[in-house]
VOGU-3710 file (C-alpha; in Angstrom, 3 decimals, decimal comma):
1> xxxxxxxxxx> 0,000/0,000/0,000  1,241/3,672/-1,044  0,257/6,558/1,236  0,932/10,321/-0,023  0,620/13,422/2,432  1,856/16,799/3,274  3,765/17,634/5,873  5,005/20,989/6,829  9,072/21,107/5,292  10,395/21,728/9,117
11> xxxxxxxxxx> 8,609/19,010/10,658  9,922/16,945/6,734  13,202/18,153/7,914  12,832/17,246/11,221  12,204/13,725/10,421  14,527/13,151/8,054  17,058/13,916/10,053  15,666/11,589/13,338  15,554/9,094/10,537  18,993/9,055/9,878
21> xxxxxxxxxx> 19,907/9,243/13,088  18,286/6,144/13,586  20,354/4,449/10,632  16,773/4,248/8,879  14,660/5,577/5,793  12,367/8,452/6,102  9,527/5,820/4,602  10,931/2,909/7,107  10,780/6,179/10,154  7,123/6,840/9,283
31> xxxxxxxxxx> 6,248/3,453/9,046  7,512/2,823/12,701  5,633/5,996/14,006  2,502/4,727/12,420  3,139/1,039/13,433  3,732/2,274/17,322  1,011/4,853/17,990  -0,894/2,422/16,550  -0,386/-0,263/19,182  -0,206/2,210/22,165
41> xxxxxxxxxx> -4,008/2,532/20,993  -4,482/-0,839/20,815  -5,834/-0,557/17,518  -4,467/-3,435/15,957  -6,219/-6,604/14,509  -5,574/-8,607/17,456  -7,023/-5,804/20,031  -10,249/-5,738/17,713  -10,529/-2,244/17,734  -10,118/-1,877/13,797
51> xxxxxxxxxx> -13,375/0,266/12,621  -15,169/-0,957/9,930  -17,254/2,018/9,201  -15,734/2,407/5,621  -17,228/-0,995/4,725  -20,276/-0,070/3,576  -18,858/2,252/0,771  -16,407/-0,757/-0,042  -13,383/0,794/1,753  -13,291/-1,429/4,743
61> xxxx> -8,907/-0,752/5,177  -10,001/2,417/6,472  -9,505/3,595/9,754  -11,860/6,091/11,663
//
């Protein structure tokens, strides 16, 4: 899956450099930041807190 966003360019700058300061990619940075916050809110499949609002327009990977 392909996600494209804005971001202000300090906060872009900002975490390109905390990416390489972790040894990592901007896109493998994000991806962490995304994959934590969203197991601090127990949102994953296994806590069963995915919404499936989207499903009944067909987008059911959406998340409320």
């Amino acid at each position: 899956m392909n996600i494209k966003t804005r971001i202000d360019p300090e906060v872009h700058e900002a975490a390109k450099i905390a990416a390489a300061k972790e040894g990592v990619s901007l896109t493998e940075y994000l991806r962490r930041l995304v994959e934590v916050d969203i197991e601090a809110r127990n949102l994953t499949k296994e806590g069963n807190s995915l919404s499936n609002q989207g499903a009944a327009n067909g987008d059911s990977n959406r998340i409320y």
